[in-house]
C-alpha positions as CSV (number, residue, x, y, z in Angstrom):
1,X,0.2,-27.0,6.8
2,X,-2.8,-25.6,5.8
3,X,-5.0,-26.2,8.9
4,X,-2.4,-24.2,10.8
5,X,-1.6,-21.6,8.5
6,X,-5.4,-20.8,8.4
7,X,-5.8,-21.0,12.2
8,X,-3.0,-18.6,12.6
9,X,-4.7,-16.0,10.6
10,X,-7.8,-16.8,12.7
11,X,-6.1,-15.9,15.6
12,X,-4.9,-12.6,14.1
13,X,-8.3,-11.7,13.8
14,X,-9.1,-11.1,17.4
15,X,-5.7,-9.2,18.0
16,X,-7.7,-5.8,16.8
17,X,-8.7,-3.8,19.3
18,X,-7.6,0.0,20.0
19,X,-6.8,3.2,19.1
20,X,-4.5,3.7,15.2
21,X,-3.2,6.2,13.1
22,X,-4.0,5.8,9.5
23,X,-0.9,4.5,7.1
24,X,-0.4,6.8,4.4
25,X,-2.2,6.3,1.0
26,X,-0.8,5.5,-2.0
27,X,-2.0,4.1,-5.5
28,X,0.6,2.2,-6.0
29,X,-1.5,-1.2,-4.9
30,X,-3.1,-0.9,-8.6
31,X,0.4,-1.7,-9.8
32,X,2.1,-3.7,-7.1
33,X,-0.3,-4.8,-4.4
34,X,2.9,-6.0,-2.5
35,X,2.6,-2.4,-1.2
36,X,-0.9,-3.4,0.5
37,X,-0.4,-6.8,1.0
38,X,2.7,-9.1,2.2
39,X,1.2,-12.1,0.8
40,X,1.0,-11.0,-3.4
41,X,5.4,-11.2,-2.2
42,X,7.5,-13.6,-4.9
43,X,3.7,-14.6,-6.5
44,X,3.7,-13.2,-10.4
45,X,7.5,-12.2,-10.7
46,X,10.8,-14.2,-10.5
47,X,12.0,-10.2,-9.3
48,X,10.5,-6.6,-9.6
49,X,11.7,-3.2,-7.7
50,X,8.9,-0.5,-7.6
51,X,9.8,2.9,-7.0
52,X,6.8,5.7,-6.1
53,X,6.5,9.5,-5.5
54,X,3.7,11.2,-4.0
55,X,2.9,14.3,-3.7
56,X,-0.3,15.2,-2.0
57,X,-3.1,18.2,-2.1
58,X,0.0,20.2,-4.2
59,X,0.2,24.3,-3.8
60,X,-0.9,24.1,-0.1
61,X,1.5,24.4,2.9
62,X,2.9,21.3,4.7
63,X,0.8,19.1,2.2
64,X,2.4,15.1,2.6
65,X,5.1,13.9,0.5
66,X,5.4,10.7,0.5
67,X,8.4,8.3,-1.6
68,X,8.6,4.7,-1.4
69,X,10.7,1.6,-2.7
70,X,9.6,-2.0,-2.8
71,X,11.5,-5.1,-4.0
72,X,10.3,-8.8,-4.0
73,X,11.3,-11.7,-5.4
74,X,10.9,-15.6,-5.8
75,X,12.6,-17.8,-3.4
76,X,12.6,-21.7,-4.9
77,X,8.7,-23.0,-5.9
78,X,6.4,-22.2,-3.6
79,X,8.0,-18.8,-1.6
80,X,8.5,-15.1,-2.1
81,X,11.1,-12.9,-0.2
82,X,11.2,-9.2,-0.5
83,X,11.2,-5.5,1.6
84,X,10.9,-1.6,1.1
85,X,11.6,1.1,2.4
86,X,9.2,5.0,2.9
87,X,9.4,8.6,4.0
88,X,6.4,10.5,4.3
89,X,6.3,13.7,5.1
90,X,3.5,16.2,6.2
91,X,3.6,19.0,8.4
92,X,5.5,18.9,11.2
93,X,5.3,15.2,11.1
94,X,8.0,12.5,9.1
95,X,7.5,9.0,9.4
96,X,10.6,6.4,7.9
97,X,9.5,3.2,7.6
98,X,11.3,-0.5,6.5
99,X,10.1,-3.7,6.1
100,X,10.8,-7.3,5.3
101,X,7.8,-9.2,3.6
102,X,7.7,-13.0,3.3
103,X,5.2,-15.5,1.8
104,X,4.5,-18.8,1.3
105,X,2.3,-19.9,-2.0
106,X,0.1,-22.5,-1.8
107,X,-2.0,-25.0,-4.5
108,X,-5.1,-26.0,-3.0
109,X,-6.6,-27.4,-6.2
110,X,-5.9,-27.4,-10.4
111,X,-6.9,-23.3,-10.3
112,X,-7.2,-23.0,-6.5
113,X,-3.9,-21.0,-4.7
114,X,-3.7,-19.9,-1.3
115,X,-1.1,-17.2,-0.2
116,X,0.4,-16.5,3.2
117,X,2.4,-13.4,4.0
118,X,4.3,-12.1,7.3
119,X,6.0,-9.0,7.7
120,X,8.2,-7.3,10.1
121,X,8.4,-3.1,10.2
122,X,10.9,-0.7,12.4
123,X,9.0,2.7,12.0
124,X,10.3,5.8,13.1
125,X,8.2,9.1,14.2
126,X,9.6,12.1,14.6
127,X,7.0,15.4,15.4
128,X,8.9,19.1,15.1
129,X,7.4,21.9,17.3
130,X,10.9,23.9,16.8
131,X,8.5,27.1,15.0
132,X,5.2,26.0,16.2
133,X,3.5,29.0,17.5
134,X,0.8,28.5,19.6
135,X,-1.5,30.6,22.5
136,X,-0.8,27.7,25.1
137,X,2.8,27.6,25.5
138,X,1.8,25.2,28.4
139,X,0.6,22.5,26.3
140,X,2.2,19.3,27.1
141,X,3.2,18.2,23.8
142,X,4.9,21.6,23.1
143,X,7.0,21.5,26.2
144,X,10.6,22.8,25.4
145,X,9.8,23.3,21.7
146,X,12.0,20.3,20.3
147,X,11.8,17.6,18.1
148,X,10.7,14.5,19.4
149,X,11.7,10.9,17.5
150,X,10.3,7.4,19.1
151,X,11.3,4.1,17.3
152,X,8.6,1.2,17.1
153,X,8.5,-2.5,15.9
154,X,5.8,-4.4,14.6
155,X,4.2,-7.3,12.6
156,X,2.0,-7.8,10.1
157,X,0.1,-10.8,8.8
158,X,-2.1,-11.2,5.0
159,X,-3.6,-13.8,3.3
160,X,-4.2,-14.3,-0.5
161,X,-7.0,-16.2,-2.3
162,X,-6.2,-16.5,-6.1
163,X,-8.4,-18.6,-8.6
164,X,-8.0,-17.6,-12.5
165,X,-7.9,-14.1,-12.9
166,X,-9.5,-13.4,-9.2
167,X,-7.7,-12.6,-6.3
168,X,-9.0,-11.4,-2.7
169,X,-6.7,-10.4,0.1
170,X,-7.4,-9.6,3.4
171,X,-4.3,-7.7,5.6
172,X,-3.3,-6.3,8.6
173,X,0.0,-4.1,8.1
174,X,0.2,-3.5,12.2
175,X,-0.7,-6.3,14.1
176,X,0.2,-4.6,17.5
177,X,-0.7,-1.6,19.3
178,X,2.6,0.6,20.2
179,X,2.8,2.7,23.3
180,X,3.9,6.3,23.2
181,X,7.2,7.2,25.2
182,X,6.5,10.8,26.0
183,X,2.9,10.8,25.5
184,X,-0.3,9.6,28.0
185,X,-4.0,11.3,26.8
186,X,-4.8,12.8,24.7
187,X,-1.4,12.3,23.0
188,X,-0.4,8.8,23.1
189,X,-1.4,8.5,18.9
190,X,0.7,11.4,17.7
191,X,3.8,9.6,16.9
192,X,2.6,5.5,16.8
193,X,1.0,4.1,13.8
194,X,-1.2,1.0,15.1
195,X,-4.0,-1.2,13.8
196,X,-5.4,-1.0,9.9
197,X,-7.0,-3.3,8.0
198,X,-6.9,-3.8,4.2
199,X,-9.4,-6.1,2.3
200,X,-8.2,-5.9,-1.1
201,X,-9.8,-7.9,-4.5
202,X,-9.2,-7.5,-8.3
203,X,-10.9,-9.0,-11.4
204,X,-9.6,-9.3,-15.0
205,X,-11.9,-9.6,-17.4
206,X,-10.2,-10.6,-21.2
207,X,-12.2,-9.0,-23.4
208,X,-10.0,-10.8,-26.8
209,X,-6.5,-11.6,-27.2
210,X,-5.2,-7.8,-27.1
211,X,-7.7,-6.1,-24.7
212,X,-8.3,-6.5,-21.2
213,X,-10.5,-4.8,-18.6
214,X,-9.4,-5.0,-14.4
215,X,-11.7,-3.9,-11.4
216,X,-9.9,-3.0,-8.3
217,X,-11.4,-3.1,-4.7
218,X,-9.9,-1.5,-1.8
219,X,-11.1,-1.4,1.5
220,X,-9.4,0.3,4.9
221,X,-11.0,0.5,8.0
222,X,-8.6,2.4,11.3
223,X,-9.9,2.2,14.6
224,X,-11.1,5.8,15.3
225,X,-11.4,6.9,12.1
226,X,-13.8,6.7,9.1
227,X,-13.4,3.9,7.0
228,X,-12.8,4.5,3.5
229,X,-13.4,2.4,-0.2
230,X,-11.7,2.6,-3.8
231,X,-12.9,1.6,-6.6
232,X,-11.4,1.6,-10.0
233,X,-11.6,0.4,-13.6
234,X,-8.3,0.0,-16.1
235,X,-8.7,-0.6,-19.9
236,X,-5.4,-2.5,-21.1
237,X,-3.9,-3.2,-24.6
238,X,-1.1,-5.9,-24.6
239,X,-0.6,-5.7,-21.3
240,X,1.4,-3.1,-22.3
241,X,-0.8,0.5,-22.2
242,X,-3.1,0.8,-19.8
243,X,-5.8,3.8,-18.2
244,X,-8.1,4.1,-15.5
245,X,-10.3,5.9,-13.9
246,X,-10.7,5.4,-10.2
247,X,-12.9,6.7,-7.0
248,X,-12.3,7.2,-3.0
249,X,-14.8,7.8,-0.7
250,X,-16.0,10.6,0.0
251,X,-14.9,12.4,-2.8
252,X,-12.4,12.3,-4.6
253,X,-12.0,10.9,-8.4
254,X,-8.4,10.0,-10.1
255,X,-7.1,9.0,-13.2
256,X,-4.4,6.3,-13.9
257,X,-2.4,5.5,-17.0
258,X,1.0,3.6,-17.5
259,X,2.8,1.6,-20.2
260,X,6.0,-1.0,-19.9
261,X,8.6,-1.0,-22.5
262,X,10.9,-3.7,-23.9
263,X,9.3,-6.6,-21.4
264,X,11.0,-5.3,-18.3
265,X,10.4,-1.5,-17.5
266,X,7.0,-0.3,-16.1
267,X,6.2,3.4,-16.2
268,X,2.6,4.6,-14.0
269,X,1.0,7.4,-13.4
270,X,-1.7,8.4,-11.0
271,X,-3.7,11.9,-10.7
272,X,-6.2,12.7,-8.0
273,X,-8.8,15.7,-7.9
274,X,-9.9,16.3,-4.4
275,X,-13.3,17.4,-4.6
276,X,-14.9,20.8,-4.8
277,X,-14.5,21.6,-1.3
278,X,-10.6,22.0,-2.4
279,X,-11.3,23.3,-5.9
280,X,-9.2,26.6,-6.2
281,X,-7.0,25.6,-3.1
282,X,-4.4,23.2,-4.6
283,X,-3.7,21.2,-7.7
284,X,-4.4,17.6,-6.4
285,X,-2.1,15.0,-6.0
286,X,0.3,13.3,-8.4
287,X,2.0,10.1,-8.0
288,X,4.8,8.3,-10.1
289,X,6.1,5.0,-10.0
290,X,8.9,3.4,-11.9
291,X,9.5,-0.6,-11.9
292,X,11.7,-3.0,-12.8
293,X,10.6,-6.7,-13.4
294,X,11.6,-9.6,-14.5
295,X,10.3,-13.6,-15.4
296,X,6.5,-12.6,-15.4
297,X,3.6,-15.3,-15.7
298,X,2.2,-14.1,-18.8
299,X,3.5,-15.8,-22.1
300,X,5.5,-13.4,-24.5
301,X,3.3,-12.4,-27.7
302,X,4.5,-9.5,-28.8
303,X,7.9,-7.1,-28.6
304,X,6.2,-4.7,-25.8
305,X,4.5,-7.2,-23.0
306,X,4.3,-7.9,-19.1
307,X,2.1,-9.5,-16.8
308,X,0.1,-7.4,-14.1
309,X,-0.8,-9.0,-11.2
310,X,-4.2,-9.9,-12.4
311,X,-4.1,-13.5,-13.7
């Protein structure tokens, strides 16, 4: 089982290989890296349903807005089951995306796991030119001024190292390149969403019994476009209260800061300056999630406790 699960990923690896539209970006992952990676599915919680809002480069026009819902949940011993569901928003451009996640957990040794996750996604694109006003009316993705829609399926595969309070993730949301129905060159991007890859790690440190510190590592890379790197650091207390500070290349800086009340209910908050180039021009971007969780890992101590997923 584990010869061929790690051959298939191999094989994954040489499916990259053209052009890709950059997912949208959300900072949920700090909270539920499910959002990031199919193989976290069913791992820390017995259930949990994530709910997030985004609200991108606010005060400018056509600026994305982006809301998304994620559920996953333990199936048995070893196997996690779960979906979601998002809109985004930006311009003339809407994107509605669902999935189905599923994973398979694996001990390798006492402290040594090993997770797998597949996916499956039906995306839809739609791009309106209805009040796009232009000095080319000849332009062939203007022709007739409509909206156009196209519907795409696709696959994803992830895998999940975890030892202690470590884990490292490496995943590839789209595993296949989709082809444009009304577009050749230079327009056969504008409504797919193809290739990314996500290499993903996080740290907790326990400081004593009550504090905690946890690193976060993000990496994307998209075919045709520049890769990017986050970085952040989140101070906890109980489990319970947490804040952060975080950093995205090429410049811009957030903050983070969340609690969960009565054991079940996780509140989080995320704020993002976008740089002096943008200083003046809008009010950064705000995100808000809202969770539901049940049958953590983490031992109750205390009235006001839940388990992230950093181990």
């Amino acid at each position: 089982m584990r010869k061929a699960i790690l051959s298939f990923f191999v094989l994954v690896v040489f499916c990259l290989g053209s052009q890709a539209q950059q997912l949208p970006i959300l900072d949920n992952y700090l909270l539920n890296p499910v959002s990031i990676s199919s193989a976290f599915t069913g791992k820390y919680y017995t259930f949990q349903a994530i709910a997030t809002h985004r609200s991108e480069s606010t005060g400018l026009t056509g600026s994305p807005v982006i809301g998304n819902v994620n559920l996953d949940a333990k199936v048995g011993k070893n196997m996690g089951v779960g979906g979601g569901i998002m809109l985004n928003k930006a311009g003339i451009f809407r994107n509605f995306t669902v999935n189905l996640n599923y994973a398979y957990h694996l001990q390798l040794a006492k402290l040594h796991f090993l997770s797998f996750g597949i996916s499956a996604a039906l995306y839809q694109n739609s791009l309106d030119v209805t009040s796009v006003i232009v000095s080319d009316p000849n332009d062939p993705m203007l022709f007739n001024h409509d909206t156009k829609s196209e519907s795409y399926f696709n696959v994803g595969a992830s895998l999940l190292y975890n030892f202690e309070n470590f884990n490292f993730s490496v995943s590839f949301p789209l595993l296949f390149n989709n082809k444009s129905f009304y577009f050749d060159e230079p327009y056969q991007n504008v409504l797919t969403m193809n290739r990314n890859i996500f290499v993903y790690s996080n740290y907790t440190l326990e400081m004593n019994e009550d504090w905690k510190l946890k690193f976060d590592l993000l990496f994307r890379y998209t075919q045709q476009l520049p890769w990017t790197i986050e970085v952040s650091s989140i101070v906890k207390f109980q489990d319970s209260y947490w804040f952060g500070l975080m950093y995205r290349k090429p410049s811009v800086i957030g903050v983070t800061a969340g609690l969960a009340i009565i054991n079940s209910i996780v509140i989080n908050y995320n704020y993002e300056f976008l740089g002096s180039s943008m200083m003046g021009k809008s009010g950064g971007s705000h995100e808000i999630s809202l969770g539901y969780r049940l049958g953590g890992t983490a031992k109750p101590k205390k009235s006001l406790q839940i388990k992230d997923y950093a181990r």
